[in-house]
SETOR-749903 format. One record per residue (C-alpha): residue number from 0; y, x, z. Coordinates in steps of 0.001 Angstrom, whole numbers, plus 500000, padded with zeros to 6 digits. Each point is the difference from the previous one (the first is absolute). Layout:
// residues N
 resi  north   east     up
  NUM      Y      X      Z
...
END
This chain:
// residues 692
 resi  north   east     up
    0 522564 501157 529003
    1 501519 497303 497996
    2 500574 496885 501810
    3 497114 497117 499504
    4 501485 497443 498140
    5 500293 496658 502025
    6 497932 498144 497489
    7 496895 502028 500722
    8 500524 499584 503613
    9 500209 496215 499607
   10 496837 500461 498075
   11 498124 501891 502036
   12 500937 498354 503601
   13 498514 496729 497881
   14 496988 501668 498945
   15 499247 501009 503658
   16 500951 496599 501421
   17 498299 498254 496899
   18 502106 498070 498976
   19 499049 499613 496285
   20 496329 501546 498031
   21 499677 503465 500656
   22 499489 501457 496999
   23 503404 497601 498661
   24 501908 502471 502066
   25 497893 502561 499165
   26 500878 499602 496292
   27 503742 498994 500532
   28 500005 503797 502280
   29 498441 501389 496847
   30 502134 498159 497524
   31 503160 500716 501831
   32 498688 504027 500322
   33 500214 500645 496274
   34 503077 498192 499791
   35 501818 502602 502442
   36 498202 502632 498441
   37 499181 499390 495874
   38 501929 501690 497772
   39 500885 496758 497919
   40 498622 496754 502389
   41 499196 497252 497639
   42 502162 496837 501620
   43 496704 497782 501732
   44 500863 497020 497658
   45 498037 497505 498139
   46 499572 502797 497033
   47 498206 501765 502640
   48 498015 497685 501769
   49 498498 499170 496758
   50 499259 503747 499124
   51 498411 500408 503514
   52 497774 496741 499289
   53 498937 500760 496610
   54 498842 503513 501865
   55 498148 498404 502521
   56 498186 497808 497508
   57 499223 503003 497866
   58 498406 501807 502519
   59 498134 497389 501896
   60 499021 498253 496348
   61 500110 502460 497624
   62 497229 498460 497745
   63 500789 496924 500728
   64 496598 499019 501834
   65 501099 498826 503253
   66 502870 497386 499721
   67 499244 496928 498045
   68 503056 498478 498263
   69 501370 497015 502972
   70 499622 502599 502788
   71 502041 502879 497637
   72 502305 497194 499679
   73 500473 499171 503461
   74 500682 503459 501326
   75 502557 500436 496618
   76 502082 497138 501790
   77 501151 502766 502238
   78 500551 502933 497361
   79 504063 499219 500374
   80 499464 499788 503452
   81 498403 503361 501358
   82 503841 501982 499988
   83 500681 496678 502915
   84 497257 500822 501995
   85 501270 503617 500177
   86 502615 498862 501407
   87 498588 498177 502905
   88 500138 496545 498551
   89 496685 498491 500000
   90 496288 501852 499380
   91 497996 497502 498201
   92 498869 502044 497176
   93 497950 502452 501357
   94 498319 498122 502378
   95 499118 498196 497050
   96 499032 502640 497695
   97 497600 501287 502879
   98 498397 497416 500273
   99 499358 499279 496110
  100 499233 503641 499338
  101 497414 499900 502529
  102 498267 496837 499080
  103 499982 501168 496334
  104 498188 503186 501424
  105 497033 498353 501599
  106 500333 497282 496887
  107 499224 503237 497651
  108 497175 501029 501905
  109 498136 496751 499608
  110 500739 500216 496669
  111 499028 503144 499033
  112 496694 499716 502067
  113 499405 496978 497703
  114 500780 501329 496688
  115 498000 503216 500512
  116 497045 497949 501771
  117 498010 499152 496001
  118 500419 502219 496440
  119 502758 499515 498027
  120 499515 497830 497020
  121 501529 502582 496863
  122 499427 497128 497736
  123 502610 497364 501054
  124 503099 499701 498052
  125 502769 501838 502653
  126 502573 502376 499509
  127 502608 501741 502076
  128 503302 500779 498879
  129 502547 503075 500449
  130 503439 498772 499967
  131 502483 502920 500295
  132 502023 500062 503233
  133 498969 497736 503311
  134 500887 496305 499501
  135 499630 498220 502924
  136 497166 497731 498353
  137 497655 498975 502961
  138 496860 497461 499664
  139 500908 496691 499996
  140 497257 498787 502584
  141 497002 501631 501822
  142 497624 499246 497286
  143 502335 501686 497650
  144 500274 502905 502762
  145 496210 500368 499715
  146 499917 499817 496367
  147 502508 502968 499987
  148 497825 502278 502499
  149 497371 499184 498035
  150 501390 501088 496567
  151 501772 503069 501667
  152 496650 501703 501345
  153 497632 499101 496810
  154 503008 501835 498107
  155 499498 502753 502565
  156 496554 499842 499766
  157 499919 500214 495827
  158 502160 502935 500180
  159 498057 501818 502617
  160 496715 499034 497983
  161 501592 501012 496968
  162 500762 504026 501251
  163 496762 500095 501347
  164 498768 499171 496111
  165 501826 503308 499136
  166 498829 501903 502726
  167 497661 501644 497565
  168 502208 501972 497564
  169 497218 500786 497696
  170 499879 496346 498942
  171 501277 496548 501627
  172 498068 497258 501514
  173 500783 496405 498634
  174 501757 498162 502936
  175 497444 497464 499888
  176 496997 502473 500936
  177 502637 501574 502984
  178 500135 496187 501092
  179 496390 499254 500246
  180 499288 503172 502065
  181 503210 500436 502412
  182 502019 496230 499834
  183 498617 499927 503699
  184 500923 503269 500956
  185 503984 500101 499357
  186 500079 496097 501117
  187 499118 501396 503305
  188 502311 503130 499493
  189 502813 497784 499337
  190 499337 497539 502977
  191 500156 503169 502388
  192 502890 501219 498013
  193 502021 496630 500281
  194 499198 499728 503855
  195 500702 503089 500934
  196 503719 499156 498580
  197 499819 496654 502579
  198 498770 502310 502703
  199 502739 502995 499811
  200 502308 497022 501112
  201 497556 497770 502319
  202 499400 503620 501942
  203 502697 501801 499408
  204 501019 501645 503533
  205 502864 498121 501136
  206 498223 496420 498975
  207 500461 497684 497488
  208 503420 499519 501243
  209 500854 503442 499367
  210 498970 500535 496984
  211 502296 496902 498842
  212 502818 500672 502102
  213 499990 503402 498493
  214 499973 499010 496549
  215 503587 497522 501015
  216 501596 503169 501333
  217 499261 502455 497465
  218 501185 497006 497690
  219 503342 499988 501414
  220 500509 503460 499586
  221 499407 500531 496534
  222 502106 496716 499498
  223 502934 502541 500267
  224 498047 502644 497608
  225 496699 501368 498648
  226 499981 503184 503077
  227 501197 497864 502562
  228 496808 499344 501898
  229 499022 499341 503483
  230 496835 501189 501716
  231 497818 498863 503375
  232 498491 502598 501301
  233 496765 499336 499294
  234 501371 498495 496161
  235 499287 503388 498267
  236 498822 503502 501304
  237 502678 502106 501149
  238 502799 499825 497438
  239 500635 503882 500508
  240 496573 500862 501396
  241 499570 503519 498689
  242 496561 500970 498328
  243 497713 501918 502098
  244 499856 503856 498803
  245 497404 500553 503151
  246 496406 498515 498325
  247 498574 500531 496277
  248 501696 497465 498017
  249 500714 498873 496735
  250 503723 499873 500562
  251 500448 496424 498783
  252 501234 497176 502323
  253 499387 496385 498528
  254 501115 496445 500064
  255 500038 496313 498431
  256 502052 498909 497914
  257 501381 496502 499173
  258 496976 499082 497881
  259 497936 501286 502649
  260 498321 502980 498361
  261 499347 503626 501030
  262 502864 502368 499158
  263 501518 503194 500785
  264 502601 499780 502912
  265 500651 504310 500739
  266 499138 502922 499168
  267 499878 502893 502796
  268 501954 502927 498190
  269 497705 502864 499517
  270 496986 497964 500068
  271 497043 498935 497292
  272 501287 496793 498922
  273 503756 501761 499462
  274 498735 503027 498414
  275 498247 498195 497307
  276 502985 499021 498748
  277 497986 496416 498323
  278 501037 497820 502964
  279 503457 498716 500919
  280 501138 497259 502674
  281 498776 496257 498437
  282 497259 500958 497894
  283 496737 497516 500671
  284 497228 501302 500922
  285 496586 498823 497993
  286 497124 501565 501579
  287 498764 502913 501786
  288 496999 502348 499234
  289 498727 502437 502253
  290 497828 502619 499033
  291 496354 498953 500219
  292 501139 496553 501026
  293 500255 496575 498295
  294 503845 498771 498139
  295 501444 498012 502312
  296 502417 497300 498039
  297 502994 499156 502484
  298 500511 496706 498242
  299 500913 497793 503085
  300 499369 502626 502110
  301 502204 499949 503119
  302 502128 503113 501661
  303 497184 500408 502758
  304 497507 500199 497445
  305 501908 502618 497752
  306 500453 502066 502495
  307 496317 499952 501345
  308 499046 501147 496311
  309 502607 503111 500191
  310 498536 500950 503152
  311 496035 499723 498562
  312 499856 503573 499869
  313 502178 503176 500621
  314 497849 501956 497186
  315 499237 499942 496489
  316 502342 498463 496996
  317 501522 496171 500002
  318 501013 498744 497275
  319 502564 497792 499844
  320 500976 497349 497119
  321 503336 498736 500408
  322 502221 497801 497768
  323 503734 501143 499625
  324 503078 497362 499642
  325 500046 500299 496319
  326 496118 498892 500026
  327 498497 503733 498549
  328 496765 500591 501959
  329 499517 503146 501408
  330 497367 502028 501695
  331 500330 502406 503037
  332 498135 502070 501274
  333 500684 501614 503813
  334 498302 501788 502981
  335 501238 499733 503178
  336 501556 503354 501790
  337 501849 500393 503160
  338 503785 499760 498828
  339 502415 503155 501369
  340 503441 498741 500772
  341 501107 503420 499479
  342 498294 500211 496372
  343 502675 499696 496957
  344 498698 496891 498332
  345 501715 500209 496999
  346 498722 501806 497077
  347 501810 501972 496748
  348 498350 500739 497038
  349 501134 501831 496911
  350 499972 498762 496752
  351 500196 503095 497227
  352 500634 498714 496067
  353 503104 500006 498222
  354 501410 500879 503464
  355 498958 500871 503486
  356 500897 496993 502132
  357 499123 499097 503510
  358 498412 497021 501358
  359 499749 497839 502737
  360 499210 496519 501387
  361 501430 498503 502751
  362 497672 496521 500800
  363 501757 499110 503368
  364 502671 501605 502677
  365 499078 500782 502895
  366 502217 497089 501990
  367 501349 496666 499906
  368 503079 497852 500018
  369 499214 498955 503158
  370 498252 503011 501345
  371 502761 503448 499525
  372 498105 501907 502195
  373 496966 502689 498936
  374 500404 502864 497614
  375 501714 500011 497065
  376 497937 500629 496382
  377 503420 501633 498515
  378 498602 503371 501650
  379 496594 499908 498354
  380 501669 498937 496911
  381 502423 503062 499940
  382 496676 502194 501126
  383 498547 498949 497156
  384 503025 500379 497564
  385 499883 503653 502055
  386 496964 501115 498202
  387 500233 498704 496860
  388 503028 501605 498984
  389 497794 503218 501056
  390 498380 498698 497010
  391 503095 500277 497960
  392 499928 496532 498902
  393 503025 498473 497481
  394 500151 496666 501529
  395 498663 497705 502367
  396 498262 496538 499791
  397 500628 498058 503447
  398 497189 496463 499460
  399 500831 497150 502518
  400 498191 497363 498310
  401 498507 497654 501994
  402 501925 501590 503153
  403 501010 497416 502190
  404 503242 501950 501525
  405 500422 501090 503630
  406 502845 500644 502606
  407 503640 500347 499351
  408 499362 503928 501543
  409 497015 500676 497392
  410 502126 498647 497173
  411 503095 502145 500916
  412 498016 503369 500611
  413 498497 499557 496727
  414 503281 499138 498315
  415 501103 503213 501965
  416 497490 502517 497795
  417 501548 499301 496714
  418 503433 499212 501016
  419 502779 502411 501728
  420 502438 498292 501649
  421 501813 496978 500014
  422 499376 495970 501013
  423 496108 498882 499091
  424 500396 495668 500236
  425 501856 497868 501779
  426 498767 497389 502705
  427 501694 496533 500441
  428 499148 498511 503292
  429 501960 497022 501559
  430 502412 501751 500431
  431 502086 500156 496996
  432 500975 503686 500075
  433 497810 501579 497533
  434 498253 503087 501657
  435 499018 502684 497725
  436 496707 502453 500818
  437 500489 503661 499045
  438 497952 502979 499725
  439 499795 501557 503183
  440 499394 503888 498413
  441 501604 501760 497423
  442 497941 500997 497408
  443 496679 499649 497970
  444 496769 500764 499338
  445 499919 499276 496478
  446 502558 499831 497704
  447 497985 499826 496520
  448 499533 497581 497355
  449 498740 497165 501670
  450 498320 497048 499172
  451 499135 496673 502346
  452 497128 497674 499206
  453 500295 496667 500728
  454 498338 496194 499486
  455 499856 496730 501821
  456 498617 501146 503339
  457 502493 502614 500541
  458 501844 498466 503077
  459 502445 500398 502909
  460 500513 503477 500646
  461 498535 501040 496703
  462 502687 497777 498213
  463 502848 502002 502347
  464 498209 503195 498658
  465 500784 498315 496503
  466 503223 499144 500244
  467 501777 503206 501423
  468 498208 501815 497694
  469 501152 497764 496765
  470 503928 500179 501741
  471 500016 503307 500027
  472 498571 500782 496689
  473 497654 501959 501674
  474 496806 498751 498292
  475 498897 498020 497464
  476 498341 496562 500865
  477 496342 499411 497581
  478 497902 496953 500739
  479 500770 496461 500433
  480 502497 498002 502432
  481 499324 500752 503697
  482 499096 496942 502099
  483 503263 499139 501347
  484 500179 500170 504172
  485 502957 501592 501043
  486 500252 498454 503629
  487 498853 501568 502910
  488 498738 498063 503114
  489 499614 500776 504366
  490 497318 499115 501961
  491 501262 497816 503071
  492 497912 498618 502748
  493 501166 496456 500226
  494 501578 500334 504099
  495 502150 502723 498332
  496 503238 497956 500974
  497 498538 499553 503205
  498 500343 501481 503211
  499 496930 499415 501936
  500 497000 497734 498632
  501 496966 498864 502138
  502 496750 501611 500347
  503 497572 499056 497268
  504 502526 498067 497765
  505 500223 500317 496344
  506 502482 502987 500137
  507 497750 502183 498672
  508 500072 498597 496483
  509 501958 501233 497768
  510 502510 498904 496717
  511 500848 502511 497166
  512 503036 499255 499113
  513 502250 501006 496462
  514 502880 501882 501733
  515 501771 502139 496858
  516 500298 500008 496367
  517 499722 503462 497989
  518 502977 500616 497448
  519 499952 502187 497110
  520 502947 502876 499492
  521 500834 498227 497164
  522 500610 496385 501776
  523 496941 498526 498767
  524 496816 499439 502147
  525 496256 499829 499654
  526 499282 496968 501077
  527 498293 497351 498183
  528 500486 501820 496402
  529 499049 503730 501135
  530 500724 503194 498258
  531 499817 499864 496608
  532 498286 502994 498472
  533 502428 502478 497528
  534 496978 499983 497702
  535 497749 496850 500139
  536 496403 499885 499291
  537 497416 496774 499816
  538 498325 499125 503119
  539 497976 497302 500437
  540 501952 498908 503184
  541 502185 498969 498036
  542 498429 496659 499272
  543 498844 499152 503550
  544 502479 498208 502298
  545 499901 502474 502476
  546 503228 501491 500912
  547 502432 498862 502451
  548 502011 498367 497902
  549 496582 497379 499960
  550 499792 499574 503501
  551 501600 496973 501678
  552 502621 499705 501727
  553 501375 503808 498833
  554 503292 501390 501136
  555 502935 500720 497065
  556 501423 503108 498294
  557 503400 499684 499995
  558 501664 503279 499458
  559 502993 501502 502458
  560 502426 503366 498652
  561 498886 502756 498352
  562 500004 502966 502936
  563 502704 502292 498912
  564 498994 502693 501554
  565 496525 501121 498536
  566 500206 502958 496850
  567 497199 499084 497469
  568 498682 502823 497729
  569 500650 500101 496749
  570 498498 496775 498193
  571 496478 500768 498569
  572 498880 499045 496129
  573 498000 497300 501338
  574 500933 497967 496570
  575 498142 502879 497898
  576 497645 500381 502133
  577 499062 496056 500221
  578 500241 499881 495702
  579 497499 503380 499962
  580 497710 498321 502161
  581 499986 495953 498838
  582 499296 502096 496165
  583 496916 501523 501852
  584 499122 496935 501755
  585 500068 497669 496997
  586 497184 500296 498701
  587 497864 501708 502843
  588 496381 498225 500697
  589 500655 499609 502902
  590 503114 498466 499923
  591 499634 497967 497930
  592 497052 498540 502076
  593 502473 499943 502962
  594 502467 497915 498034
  595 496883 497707 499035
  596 498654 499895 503675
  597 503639 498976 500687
  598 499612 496887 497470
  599 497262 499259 501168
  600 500626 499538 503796
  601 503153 498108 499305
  602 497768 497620 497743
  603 497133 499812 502874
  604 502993 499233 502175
  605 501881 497619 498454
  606 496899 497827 498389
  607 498713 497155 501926
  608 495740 499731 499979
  609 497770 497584 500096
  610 496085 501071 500618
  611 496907 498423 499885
  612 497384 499796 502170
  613 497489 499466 498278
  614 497535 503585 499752
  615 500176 500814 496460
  616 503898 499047 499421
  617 501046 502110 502969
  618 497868 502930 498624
  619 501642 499526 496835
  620 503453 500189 501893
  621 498881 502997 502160
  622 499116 502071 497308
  623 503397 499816 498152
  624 501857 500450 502948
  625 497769 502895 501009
  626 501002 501166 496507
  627 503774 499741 500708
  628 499784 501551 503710
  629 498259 503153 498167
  630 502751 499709 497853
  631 502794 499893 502779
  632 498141 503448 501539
  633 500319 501333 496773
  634 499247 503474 499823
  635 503224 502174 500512
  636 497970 503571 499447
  637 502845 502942 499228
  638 498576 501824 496788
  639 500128 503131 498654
  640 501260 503203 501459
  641 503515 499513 501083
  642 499427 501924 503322
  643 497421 501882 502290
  644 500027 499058 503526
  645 499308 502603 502403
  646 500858 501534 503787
  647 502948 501771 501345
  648 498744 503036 501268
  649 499850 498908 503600
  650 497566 497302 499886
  651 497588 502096 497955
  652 499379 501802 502658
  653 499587 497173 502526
  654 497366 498419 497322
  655 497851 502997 499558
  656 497706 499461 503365
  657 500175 495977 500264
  658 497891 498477 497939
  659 501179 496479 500354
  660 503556 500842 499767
  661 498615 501675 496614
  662 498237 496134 498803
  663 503816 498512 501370
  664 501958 502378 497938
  665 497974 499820 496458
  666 500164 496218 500445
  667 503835 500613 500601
  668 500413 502387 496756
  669 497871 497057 498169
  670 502326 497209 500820
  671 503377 501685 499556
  672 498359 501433 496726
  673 499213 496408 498444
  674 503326 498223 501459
  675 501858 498992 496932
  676 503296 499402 502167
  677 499735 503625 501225
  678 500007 501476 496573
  679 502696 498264 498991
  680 501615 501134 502851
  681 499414 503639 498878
  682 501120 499602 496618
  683 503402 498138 501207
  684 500496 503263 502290
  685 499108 501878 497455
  686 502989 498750 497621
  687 502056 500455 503212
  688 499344 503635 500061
  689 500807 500857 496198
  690 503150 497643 500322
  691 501220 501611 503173
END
């Protein structure tokens, strides 16, 4: 065992003897844990103290509804000063901040309790406006603070009125008949919503205190970067909890995001939720239907809740409407079904037109970054390749859109299949000798034409996948750029530099901490800018600020040496193939509404708004921007008869005594049927072939 540095045993000895605040030497312990340990450790300056204050503001005031403009100001006196206070010299701004933040709590409750007590008046002359970005523009005064709570829940409470107006799809209410009948209705929705925000921090289970001493820690770690984080142990369910694979389930493990809302945290591999092949990590979750039941809206909703509504019944249909990052609303529908570790999970699917070509999605791997340990998905991969070459397919389509990555291990194996020997990526830790990964087996399990869908969600591992594939020539890259995280991180309990800790101390919580960098063959890395597809093709991601490269306080991509040792294949006619396809693309429907929606959302993000009030202007605004969100879903439906999806040979025989895994599968053929990205996909393969 390394020795414990002398600093940490000056800190802790004061901790015990307390000396100085508790949770000061907690943080410095933390602070000083990432710096031994981070890949890169951000020098705790004033640059950084004022990115870990503008954090803490942004997550304790996100809406700006708390803080009125002299107390902002008086805890912004310290934003140079936080990096000072990490190093033991003084602790004035937290105590400070504690006690604002929770007097601006029980402040909003009166509040709120007072706004929502009598109708809103939808006559006055208000508005609301959007101003792109988060300004740090609090209310001057408490009457001003009131005034804004006010404003923000009758805007609420139009908008809510005004989907209940559509409800009926046959024809729409006027917003001023929905008012009449239900104004009382969602005020009192909206004062349950807005308190049940107040209570998950008044009762959250380690206090008050906890809840904001919490929010400083986890602060300071992503003050270094975006997957630098820390956890309490009772600050999130188990990081790597496993789902359970024992009970009926729907496979689908949930959690809150920064706005607060519903959303899809893991999927259990093998299980509903994964095998539709509609859901992915992030997507927000709208409502729930179960068969025979009422729709249950998850609009401010909490994670307790959520899950009570999975777990209404273990029979029967759910349907589930979600909303993906690129704002497209989908509809799911599942069953819940014990989930067999041992079951391959992922699926292949043959696609006969021009050419026979295989097909199949990877949503997720298996493990983590943080967590190598638990099977690999590589093997069910190559199972699947396995059988459809039985099917004597002339290429292969691998999909990891919307795949989030997984371990260094997954991302090798997979690398493995379609590669024979030779170096895979390179890992830069703090130590400056570049170390480079290499396939463990000689070999593979497919050596065909090859082609790799991507787009903005592919991350991590499925970027790695990405890369060594494009270095090697192996396959050729169709989508859009990947999403740009190319650092991996270890989870650390925070008494790992210590020897012995006391009973019942925070030990237990842990820090995940950015430990290496992942380097191309070529010299050039992922991170921040991604893999850039060899043939590029519109995606609506590409006007939302949603990469890495968007998220503060990022880590570089500065290149190192080209490895010397790797052989590429010979160089693919990714040119050609990229002019065949853009001639195809031009003037596709579809598209062409893609490269609209993409106008759009740039244009809806860039504008500033102002809206009224006042019942019939905000209907008038509602309606065209209900027009423009229909827009942005456009309606991406591939046409014609490029190619007939069908099953390998294998799972026809599995299907032809389950009846629901017959309803999963047509919905499967359906979707891969009318994806526009997948036929493209095909055809770019297809030239692949013939120039081959």
């Amino acid at each position: 065992m390394k020795p414990v540095p002398f600093l940490l045993l000056l800190l802790w000895q004061q901790f015990l003897s307390g000396q100085s605040a508790p949770l000061q030497q907690k943080s410095i312990m933390v602070k000083r844990m990432i710096e031994l340990n981070h890949l890169s450790p951000r020098p705790v300056e004033d640059s950084f103290s004022l990115s870990m204050f503008k954090t803490i503001i942004n997550r304790a005031d996100g809406r700006r509804l708390l803080f009125t403009d002299p107390e902002f100001k008086s805890l912004q006196a310290y934003s140079l000063q936080l990096d000072d206070e990490l190093n033991n010299k003084g602790w004035a701004f937290y105590e400070l901040f504690s006690t604002l933040y929770q007097k601006a709590l029980k402040r909003a409750d009166s509040i709120i309790t007072r706004v929502t007590a009598k109708p809103f008046d939808f006559t006055v002359n208000e508005t609301v406006t959007s101003v792109k970005g988060n300004p740090f523009n609090f209310a001057a005064d408490l009457p001003a603070l009131a005034g804004r709570w006010s404003r923000n829940l009758k805007f609420k409470a139009l908008d809510n009125l005004f989907d209940l107006a559509g409800e009926d799809t046959t024809a729409r209410v006027s917003l001023k008949t929905v008012i009449t009948a239900s104004e009382g209705k969602i005020r009192e929705q909206l004062r349950k919503n807005e308190m049940r925000n107040l209570d998950r921090i008044n009762d959250h289970p380690t206090g008050m205190e906890g809840f904001i001493s919490e929010l400083y820690l986890d602060a300071l770690a992503e003050s270094f970067d975006p997957h630098t984080n820390y956890f309490s142990p009772q600050g999130k369910r188990e990081f790597q909890e496993q789902l359970s694979t024992e009970a009926l389930s729907l496979g689908l493990d949930l959690e809150e995001n920064e706005k607060g809302q519903i959303a899809v945290d893991k999927l259990a591999p093998g299980g509903p939720a994964w095998k539709s092949g509609d859901l992915n990590k992030g997507d927000v979750i709208l409502s729930i239907l179960w068969e025979g039941k009422e729709n249950k809206d998850m609009t401010g909703v909490d994670l307790e809740e959520a899950y009570e509504e999975l777990d209404r019944s273990a029979e029967g249909k759910v349907i589930i409407r979600i909303r993906k990052a690129d704002g497209t609303v989908k509809t799911v529908i599942l069953r819940k079904e014990k989930i067999e570790n041992e079951e391959n999970v992922v699926k292949g699917f043959v696609l006969e037109g021009e050419k026979k070509i295989g097909y199949i999605l990877l949503p997720g791997f298996y493990t983590e970054w943080e967590n190598e340990t638990g099977s690999s998905c590589a093997n069910d991969v190559a199972k699947e390749i396995v059988k459809l070459k039985k099917e004597n397919i002339e290429g292969l389509i691998l999909d990891v859109r919307y795949n989030g990555g997984g371990s260094v291990g997954e991302a090798m194996d997979m690398i493995g299949i379609f590669v024979d020997e030779g170096p895979q990526a390179g890992i830069k830790t703090r130590d400056p000798k570049i170390v480079y990964l290499k396939d463990p087996n000689r070999g593979t399990i497919y050596s065909g034409p090859l082609v790799l869908l991507v787009n903005g969600q592919s991350a991590s591992a499925s970027e790695m996948l990405a890369a060594a594939l494009q270095d090697y020539n192996r396959a050729v890259i169709v989508g859009s750029p990947t999403f740009g995280k190319a650092t991996m991180q270890q989870m650390l309990p925070v008494d790992t530099l210590l020897k012995k800790m006391p009973k019942n101390d925070p030990g237990k919580d842990m820090v995940k901490i950015t430990t290496g960098k992942l380097y191309r063959l070529n010299g050039e890395s992922a991170q921040k800018n991604g893999v850039q597809p060899d043939v590029y093709l519109p995606d609506a991601f590409d006007a939302i600020e949603y990469r890495e490269k968007f998220l503060p306080n990022v880590l570089s991509s500065e290149p190192i040496a080209r490895n010397g040792y790797y052989k590429p294949l010979p160089v693919l006619p990714v040119n050609e193939l990229a002019a065949k396809s853009a001639i195809r693309i031009k003037d596709d429907v579809n598209f062409r509404d893609i490269r609209r929606i993409i106008g759009l959302m740039i244009a809806r993000r860039e504008r500033t708004e102002t809206i009224s009030l006042k019942w019939d202007e905000f209907e008038k605004w509602a309606m065209q921007n209900e027009k423009e969100m229909e827009a942005l879903q456009g309606t991406a439906v591939a046409s014609g008869n490029t190619f007939k999806t069908g099953n390998h040979s294998s799972d026809k025989v599995l299907l032809a005594n389950n009846e629901y895994a017959r309803e999963l599968n047509e919905q499967w053929l359906e979707d891969i049927g009318e994806d526009i990205y997948i036929r493209e996909a095909f055809l770019i393969l297809c030239d692949l072939i013939k120039l081959r």
